[in-house]
PyMOL commands that place a pseudoatom at each C-alpha (Angstrom):
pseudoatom trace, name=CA, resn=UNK, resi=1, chain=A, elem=C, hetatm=0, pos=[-2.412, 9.069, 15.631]
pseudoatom trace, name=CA, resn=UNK, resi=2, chain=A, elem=C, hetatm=0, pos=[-5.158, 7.951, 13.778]
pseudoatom trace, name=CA, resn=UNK, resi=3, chain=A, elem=C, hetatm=0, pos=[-5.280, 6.508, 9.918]
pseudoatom trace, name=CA, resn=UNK, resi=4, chain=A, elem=C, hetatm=0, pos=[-7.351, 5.032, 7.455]
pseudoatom trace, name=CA, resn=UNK, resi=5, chain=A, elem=C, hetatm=0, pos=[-6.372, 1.958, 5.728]
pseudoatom trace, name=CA, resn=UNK, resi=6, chain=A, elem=C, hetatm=0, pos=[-7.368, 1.571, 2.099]
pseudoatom trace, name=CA, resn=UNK, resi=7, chain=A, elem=C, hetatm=0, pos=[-6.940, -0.886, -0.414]
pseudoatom trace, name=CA, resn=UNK, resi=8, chain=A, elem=C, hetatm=0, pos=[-6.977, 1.688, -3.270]
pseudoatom trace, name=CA, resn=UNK, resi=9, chain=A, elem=C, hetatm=0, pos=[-4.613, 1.206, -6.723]
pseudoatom trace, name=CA, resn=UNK, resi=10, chain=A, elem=C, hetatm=0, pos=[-1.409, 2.013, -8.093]
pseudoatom trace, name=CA, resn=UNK, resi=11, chain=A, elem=C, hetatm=0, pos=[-2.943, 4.775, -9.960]
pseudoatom trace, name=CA, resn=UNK, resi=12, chain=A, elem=C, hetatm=0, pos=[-5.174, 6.260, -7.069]
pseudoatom trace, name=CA, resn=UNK, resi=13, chain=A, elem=C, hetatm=0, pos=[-1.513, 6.527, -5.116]
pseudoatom trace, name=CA, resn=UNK, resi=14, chain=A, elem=C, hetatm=0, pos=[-0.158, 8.231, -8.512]
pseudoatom trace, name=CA, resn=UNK, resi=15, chain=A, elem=C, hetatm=0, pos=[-2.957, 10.722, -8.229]
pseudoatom trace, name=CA, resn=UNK, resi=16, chain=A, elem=C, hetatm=0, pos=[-2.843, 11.411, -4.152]
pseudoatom trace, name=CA, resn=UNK, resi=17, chain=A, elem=C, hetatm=0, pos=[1.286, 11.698, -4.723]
pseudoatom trace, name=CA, resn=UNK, resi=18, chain=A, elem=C, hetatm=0, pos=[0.058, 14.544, -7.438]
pseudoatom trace, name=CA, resn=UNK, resi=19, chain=A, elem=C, hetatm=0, pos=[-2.193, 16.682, -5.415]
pseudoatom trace, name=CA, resn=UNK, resi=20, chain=A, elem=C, hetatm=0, pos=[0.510, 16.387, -2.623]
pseudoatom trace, name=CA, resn=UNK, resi=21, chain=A, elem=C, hetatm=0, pos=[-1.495, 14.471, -0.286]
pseudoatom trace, name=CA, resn=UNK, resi=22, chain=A, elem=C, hetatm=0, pos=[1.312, 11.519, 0.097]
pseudoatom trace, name=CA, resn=UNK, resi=23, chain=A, elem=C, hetatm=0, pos=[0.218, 8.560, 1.411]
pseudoatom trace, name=CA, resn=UNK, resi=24, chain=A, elem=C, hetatm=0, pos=[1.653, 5.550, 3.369]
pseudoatom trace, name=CA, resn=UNK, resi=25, chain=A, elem=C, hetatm=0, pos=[1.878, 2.154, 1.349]
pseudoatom trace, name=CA, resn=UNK, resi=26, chain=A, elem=C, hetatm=0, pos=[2.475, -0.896, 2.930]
pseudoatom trace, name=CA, resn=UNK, resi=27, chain=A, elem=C, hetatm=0, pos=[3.540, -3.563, 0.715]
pseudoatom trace, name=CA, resn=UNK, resi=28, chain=A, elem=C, hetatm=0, pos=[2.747, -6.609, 1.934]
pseudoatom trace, name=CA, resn=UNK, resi=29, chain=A, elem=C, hetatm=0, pos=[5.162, -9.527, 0.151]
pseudoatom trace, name=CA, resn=UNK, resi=30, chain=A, elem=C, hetatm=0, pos=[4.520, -13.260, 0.292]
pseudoatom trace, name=CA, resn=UNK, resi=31, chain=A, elem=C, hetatm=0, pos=[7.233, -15.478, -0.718]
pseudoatom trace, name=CA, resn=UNK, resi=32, chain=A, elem=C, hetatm=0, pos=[5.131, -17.884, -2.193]
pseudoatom trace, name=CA, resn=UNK, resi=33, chain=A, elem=C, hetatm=0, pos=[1.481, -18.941, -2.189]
pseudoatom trace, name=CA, resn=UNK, resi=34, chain=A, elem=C, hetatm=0, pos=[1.424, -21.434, 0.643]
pseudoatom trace, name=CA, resn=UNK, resi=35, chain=A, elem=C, hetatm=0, pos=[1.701, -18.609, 2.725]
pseudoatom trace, name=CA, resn=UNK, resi=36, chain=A, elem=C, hetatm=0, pos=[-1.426, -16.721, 0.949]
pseudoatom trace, name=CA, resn=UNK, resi=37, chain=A, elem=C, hetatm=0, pos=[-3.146, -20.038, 1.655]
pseudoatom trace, name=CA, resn=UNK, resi=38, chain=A, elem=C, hetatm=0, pos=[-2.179, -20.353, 5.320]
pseudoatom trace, name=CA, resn=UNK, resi=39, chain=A, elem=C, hetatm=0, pos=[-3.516, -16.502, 5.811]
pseudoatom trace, name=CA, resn=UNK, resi=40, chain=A, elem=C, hetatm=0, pos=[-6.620, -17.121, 4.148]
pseudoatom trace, name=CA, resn=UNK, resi=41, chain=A, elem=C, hetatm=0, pos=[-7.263, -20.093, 6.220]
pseudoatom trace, name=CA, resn=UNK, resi=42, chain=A, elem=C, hetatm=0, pos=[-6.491, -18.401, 9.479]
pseudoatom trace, name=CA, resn=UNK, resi=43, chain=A, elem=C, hetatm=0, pos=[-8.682, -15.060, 8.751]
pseudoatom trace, name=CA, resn=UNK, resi=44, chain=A, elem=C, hetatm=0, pos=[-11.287, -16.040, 6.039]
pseudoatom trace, name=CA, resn=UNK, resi=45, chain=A, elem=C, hetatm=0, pos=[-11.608, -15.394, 2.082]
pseudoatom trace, name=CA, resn=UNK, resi=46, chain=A, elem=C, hetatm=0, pos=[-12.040, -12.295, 0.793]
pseudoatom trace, name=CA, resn=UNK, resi=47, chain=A, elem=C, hetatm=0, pos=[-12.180, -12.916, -2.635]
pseudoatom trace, name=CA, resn=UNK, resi=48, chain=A, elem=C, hetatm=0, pos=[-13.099, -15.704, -4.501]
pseudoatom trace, name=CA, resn=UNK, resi=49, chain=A, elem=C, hetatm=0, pos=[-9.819, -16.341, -6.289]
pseudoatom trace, name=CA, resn=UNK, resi=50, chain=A, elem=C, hetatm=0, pos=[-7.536, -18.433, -5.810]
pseudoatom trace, name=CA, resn=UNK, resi=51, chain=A, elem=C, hetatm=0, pos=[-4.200, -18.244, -3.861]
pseudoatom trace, name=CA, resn=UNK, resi=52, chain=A, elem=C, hetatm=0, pos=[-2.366, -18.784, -7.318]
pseudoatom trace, name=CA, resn=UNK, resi=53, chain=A, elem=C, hetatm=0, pos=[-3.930, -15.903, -9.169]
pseudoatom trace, name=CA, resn=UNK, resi=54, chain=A, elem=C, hetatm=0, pos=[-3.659, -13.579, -5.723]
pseudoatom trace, name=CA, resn=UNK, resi=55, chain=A, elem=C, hetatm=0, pos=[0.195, -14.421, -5.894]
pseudoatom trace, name=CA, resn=UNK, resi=56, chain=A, elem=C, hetatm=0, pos=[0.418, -13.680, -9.245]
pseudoatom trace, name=CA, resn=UNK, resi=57, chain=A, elem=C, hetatm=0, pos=[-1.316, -11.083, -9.187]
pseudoatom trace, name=CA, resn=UNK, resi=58, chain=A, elem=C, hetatm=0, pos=[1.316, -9.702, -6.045]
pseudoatom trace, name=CA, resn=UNK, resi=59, chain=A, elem=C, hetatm=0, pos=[4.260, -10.008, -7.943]
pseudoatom trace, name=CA, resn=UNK, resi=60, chain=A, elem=C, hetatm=0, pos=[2.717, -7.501, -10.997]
pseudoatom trace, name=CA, resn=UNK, resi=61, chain=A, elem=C, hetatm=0, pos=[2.148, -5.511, -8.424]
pseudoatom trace, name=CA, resn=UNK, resi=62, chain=A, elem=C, hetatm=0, pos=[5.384, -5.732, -7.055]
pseudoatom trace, name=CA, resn=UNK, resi=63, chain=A, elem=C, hetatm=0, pos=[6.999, -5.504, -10.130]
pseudoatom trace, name=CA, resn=UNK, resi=64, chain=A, elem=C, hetatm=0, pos=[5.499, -2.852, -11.613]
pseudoatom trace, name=CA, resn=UNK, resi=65, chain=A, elem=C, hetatm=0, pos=[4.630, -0.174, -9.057]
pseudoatom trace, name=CA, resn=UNK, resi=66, chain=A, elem=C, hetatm=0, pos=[7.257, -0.828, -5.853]
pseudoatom trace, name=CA, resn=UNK, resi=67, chain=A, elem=C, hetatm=0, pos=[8.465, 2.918, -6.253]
pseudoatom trace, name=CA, resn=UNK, resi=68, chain=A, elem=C, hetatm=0, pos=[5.190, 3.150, -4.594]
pseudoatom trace, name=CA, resn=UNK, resi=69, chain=A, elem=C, hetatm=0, pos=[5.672, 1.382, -1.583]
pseudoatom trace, name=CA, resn=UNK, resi=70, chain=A, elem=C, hetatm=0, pos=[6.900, 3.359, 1.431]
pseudoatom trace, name=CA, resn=UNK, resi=71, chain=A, elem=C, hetatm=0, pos=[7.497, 0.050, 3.017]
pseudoatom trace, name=CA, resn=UNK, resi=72, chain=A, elem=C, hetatm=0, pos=[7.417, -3.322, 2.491]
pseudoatom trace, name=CA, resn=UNK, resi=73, chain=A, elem=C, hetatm=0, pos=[6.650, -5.714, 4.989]
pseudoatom trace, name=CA, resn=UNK, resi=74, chain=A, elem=C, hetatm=0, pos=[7.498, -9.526, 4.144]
pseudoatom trace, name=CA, resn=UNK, resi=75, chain=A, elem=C, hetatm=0, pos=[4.986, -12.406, 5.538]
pseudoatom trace, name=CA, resn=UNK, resi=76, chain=A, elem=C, hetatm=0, pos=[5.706, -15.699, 6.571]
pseudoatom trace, name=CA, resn=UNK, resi=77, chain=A, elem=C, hetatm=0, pos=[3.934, -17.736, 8.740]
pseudoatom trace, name=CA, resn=UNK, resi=78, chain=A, elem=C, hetatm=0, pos=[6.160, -16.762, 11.935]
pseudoatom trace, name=CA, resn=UNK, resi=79, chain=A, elem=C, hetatm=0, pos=[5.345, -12.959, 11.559]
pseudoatom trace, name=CA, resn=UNK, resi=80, chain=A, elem=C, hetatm=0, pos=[2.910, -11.284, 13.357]
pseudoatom trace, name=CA, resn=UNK, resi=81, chain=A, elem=C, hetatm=0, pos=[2.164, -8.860, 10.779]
pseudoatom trace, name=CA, resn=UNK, resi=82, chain=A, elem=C, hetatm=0, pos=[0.224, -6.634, 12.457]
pseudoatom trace, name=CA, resn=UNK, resi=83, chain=A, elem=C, hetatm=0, pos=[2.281, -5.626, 14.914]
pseudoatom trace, name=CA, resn=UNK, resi=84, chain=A, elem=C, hetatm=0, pos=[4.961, -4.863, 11.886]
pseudoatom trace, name=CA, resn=UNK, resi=85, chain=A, elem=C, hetatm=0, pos=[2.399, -2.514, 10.361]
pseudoatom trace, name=CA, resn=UNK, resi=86, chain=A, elem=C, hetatm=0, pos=[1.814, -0.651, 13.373]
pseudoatom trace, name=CA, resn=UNK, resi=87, chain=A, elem=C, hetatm=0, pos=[5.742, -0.150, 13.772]
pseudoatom trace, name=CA, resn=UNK, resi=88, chain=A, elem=C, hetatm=0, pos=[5.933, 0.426, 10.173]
pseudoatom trace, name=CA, resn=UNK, resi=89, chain=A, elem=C, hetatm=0, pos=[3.084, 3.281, 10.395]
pseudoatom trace, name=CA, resn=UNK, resi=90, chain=A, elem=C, hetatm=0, pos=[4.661, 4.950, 13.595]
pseudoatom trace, name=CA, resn=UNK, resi=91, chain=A, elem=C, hetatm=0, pos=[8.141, 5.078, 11.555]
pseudoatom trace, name=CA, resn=UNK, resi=92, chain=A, elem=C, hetatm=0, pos=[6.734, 6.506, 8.500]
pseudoatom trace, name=CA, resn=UNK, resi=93, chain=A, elem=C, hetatm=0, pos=[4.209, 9.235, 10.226]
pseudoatom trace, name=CA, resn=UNK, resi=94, chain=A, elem=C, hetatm=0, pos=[7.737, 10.547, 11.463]
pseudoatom trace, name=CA, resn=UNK, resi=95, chain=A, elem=C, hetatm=0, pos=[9.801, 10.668, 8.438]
pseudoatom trace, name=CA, resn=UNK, resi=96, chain=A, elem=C, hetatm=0, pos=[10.082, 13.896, 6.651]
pseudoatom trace, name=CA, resn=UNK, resi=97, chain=A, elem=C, hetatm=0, pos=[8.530, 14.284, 3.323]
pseudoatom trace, name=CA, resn=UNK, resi=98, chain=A, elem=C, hetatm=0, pos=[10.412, 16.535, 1.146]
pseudoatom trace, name=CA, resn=UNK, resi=99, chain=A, elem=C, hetatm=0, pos=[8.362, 18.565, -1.180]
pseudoatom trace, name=CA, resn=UNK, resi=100, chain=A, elem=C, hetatm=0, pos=[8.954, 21.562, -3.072]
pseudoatom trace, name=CA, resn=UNK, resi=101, chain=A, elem=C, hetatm=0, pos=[8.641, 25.088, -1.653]
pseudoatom trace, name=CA, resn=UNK, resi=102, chain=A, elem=C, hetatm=0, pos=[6.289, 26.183, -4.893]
pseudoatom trace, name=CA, resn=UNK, resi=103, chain=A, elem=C, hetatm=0, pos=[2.681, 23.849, -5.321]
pseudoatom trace, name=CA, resn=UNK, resi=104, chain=A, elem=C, hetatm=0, pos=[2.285, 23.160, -8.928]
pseudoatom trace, name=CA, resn=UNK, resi=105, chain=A, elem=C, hetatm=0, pos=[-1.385, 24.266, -9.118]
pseudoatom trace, name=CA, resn=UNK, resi=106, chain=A, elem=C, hetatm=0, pos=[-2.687, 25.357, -12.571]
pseudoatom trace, name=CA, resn=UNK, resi=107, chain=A, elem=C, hetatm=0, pos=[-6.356, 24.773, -11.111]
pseudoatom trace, name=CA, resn=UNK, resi=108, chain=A, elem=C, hetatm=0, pos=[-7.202, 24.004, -7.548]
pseudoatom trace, name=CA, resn=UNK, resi=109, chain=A, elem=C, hetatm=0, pos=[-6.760, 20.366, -7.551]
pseudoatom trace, name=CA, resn=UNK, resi=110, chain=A, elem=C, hetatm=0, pos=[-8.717, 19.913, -4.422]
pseudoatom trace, name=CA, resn=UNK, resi=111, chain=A, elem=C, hetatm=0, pos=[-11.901, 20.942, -6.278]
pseudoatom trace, name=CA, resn=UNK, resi=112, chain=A, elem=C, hetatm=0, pos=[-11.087, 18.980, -9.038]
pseudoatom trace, name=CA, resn=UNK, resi=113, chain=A, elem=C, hetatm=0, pos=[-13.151, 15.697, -9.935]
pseudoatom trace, name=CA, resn=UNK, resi=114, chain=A, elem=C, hetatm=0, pos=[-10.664, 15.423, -12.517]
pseudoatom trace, name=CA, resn=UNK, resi=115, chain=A, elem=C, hetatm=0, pos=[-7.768, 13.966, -9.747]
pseudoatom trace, name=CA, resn=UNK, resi=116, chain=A, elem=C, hetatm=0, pos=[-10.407, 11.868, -7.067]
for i in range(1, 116): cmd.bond("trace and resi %d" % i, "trace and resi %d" % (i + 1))
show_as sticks, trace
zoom trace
């Protein structure tokens, strides 16, 4: 019952989904950035930009990769969001993950530098 969180990108989830080790993502989706502001006032900055470019920056995100996401968890400033996450984790750690019966292993990936 234990799991790491990451913040890793789309294209280090592309390569876990490839060596079959398939994640969890947790999408988490502002409306707008007021709400980004109001989170990064309540638990500090981690990065220096600002709550414009971090909402932009959420919607490419969005936009472009949400066949990611195993889950997407919308904020707002009533939500306690991590409770959500921890509901969202226990749901997802006992869904099925269909996978095919063959591994598609020309090389042993898990040796590989060339996937991590």
């Amino acid at each position: 019952n234990r799991h790491c969180l990451l913040d890793i990108t789309p294209s280090a989830i592309e390569q876990l989904n490839y060596a079959e080790c398939y994640p969890i993502v947790i999408y988490f989706k502002v409306s707008n950035r007021r709400i980004i502001k109001q989170i990064r006032n309540e638990h500090g900055k981690l990065y220096q930009k600002s709550s414009r470019r971090l909402f932009e920056n959420a919607e490419r995100l969005e936009y472009f990769y949400s066949y990611l996401f195993t889950s997407i968890i919308n904020l707002d400033s009533s939500i306690n969001w991590y409770e959500k996450l921890k509901s969202q984790i226990e749901f997802q750690q006992e869904e099925s993950i269909w996978m095919s019966n063959e591994r598609f292993i020309e090389k042993d990936l898990l040796k590989s530098d060339e996937y991590f």
